[in-house]
C-alpha positions in Angstrom: 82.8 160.3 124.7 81.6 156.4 123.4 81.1 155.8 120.0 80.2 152.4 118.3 80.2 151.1 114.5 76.7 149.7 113.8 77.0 146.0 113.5 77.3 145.1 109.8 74.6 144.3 107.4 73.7 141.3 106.0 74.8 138.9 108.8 72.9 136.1 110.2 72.7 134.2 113.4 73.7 130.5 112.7 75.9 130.9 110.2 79.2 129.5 109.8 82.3 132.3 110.3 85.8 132.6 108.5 88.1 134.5 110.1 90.5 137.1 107.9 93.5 138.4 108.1 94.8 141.6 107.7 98.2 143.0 105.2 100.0 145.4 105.5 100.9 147.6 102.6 104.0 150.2 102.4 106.0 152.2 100.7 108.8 155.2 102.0 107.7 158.4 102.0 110.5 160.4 99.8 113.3 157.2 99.8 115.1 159.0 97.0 116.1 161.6 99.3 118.3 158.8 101.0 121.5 158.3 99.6 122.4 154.6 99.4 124.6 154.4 102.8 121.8 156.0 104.7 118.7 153.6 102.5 120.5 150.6 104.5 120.4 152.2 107.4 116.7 152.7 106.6 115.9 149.0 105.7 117.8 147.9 108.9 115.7 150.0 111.4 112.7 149.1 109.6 113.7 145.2 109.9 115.0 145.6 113.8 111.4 148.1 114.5 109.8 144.9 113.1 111.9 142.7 115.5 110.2 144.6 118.1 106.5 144.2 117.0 107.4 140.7 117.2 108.4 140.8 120.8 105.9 143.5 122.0 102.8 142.3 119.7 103.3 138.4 120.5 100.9 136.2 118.0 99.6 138.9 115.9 101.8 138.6 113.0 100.8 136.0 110.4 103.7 136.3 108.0 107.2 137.9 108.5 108.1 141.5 107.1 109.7 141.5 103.6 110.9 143.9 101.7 110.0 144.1 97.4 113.0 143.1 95.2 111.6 144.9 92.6 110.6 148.0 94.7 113.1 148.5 96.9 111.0 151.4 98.6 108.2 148.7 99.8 107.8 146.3 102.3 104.6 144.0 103.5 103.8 142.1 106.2 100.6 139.7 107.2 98.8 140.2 110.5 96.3 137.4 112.2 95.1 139.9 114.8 93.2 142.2 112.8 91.8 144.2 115.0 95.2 145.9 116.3 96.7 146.0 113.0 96.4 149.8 112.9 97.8 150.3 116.6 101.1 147.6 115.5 101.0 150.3 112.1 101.3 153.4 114.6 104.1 151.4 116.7 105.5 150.8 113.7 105.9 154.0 112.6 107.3 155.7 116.0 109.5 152.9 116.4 111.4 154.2 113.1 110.6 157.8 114.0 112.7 157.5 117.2 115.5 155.8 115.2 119.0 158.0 114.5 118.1 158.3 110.3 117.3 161.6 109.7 115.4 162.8 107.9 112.8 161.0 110.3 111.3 157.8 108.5 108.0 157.5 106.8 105.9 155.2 105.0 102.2 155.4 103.3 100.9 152.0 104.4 97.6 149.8 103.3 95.5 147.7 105.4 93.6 145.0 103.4 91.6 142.7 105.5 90.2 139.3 103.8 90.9 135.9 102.9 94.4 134.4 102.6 94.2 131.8 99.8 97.8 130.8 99.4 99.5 131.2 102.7 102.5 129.2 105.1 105.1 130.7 103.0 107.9 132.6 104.3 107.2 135.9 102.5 104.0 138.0 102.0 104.8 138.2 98.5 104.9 134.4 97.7 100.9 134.7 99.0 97.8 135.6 97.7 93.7 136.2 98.5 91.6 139.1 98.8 93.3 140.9 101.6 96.6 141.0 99.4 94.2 142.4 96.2 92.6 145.2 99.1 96.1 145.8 100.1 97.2 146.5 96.9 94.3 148.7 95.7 94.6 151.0 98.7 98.3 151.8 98.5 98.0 152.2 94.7 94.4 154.9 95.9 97.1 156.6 98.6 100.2 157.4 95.3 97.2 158.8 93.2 95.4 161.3 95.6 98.2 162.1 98.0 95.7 163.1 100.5 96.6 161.4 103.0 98.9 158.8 103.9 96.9 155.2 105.6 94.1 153.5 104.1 91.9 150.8 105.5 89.9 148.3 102.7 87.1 146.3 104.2 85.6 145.6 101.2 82.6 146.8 102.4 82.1 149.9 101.4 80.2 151.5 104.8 83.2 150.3 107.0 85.7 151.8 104.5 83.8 155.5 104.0 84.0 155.8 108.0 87.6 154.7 108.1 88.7 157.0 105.3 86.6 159.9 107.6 88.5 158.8 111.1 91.9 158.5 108.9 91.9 162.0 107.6 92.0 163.5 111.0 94.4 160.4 112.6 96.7 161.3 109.8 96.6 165.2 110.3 97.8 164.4 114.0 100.3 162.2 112.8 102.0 164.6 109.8 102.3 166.9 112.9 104.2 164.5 115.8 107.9 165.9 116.6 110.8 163.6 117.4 109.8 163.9 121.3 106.2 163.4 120.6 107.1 160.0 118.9 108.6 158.7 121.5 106.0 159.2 123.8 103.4 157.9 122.2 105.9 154.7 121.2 105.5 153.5 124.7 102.1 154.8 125.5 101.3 152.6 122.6 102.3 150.0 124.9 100.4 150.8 127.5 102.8 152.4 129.7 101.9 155.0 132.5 103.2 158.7 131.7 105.6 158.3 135.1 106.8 154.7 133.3 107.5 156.5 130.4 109.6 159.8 131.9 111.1 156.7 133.5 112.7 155.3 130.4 112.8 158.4 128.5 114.4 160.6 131.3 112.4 162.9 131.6 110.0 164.6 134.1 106.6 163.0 133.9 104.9 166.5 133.3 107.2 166.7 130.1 105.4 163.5 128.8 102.0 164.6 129.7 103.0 167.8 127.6 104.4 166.2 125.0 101.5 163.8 124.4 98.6 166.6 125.1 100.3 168.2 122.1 100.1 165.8 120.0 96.6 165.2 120.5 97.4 161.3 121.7 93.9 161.4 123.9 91.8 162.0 120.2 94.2 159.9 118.4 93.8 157.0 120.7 89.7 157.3 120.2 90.1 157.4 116.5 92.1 154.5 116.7 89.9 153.0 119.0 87.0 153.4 116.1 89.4 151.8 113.7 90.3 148.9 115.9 86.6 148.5 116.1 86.1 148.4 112.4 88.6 146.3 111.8 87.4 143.3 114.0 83.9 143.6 112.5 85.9 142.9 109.0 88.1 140.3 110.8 85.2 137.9 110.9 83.0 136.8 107.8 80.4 134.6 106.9 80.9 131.9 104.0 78.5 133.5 101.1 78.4 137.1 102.4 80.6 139.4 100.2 
């Protein structure tokens, strides 16, 4: 089934764009339950999965992954390609799901998607501009409600309800994924064929398709679809539209 986001009010023909970027908001899901060997072990396979996003997601990362001195739990990052900042979020997450740390890795994480007003510096926390305020509003929504773990801010308030809607299911599947379902999806995220997959997995190919049929991957992939599509409608703005 096709679905499609209404085109966003208050736009005009003729008028000059500004394109956005998008942060990316985190903080571990439970890190006290890490003692301080493992916690290292933690911030290295979050800091080699980002290694990989660089490789596998080639010019869609704005500024470098950093972690918080003063919130040792946190890390941000800055994304240019808006619209697949949710799909790099989901690699992101399986990539440190697969890794050996148990138990497995996760983070609540923010998308904020606006204007960079002081950027070029080699950490996200040395910038500033709306998307790092929207950022910033929708981790701190995610520690009060506890509902669910991902939040997307727009800033306009009709892109955000319908994200919120799509995210409340996307993050039901996600709560759910086993170690084996992670790794599938990790390289369907990719694009990969179920045969490439069982290929570099070593498994049979009908194990994959059972693994991500499970999981739900063909109604997560929609829902992410719908997100993707919201997000590049709030990638690109119009000077004097709010």
């Amino acid at each position: 089934m096709n679905y499609s986001i209404a085109p966003l009010g208050g736009f005009s023909v003729g008028r000059r764009q500004k394109r956005n970027v998008s942060v990316l908001t985190a903080d571990i899901v439970h890190s006290t339950r890490y003692s301080s060997v493992d916690r290292r072990k933690v911030d290295r396979v979050l800091s080699k999965s980002f290694d990989e996003i660089l490789e596998k997601f080639p010019n869609a990362v704005h500024t470098p992954f950093a972690f918080r001195i003063t919130a040792g739990d946190e890390f941000q990052c800055v994304f240019r390609d808006v619209s697949r900042t949710f799909d790099i979020l989901t690699y992101l997450r399986a990539s440190v799901a697969v890794s050996k740390v148990r138990p497995i890795i996760f983070f609540r994480a923010s998308i904020g998607v606006g204007e960079i007003t002081v950027g070029g510096k080699r950490s996200p926390y040395e910038e500033d501009g709306r998307a790092f305020v929207l950022s910033r509003t929708g981790l701190q929504d995610l520690s009060k409600r506890r509902q669910n773990f991902t939040k997307i801010v727009t800033g306009h308030p009709e892109l955000d309800r319908i994200a919120d809607v799509i995210l409340l299911f996307l993050d039901r599947l996600q709560k759910g994924w086993t170690l084996p379902q992670w790794e599938a999806i990790k390289w369907s995220l990719l694009g990969m064929t179920r045969e490439q997959i069982a290929k570099r997995i070593h498994v049979a190919h009908q194990n994959v398709t059972k693994r991500l049929v499970a999981a739900g991957w063909q109604q997560f992939k929609e829902g992410s679809e719908l997100l993707s599509e919201i997000l590049a409608k709030a990638e690109i703005t119009q000077n004097g539209c709010n």
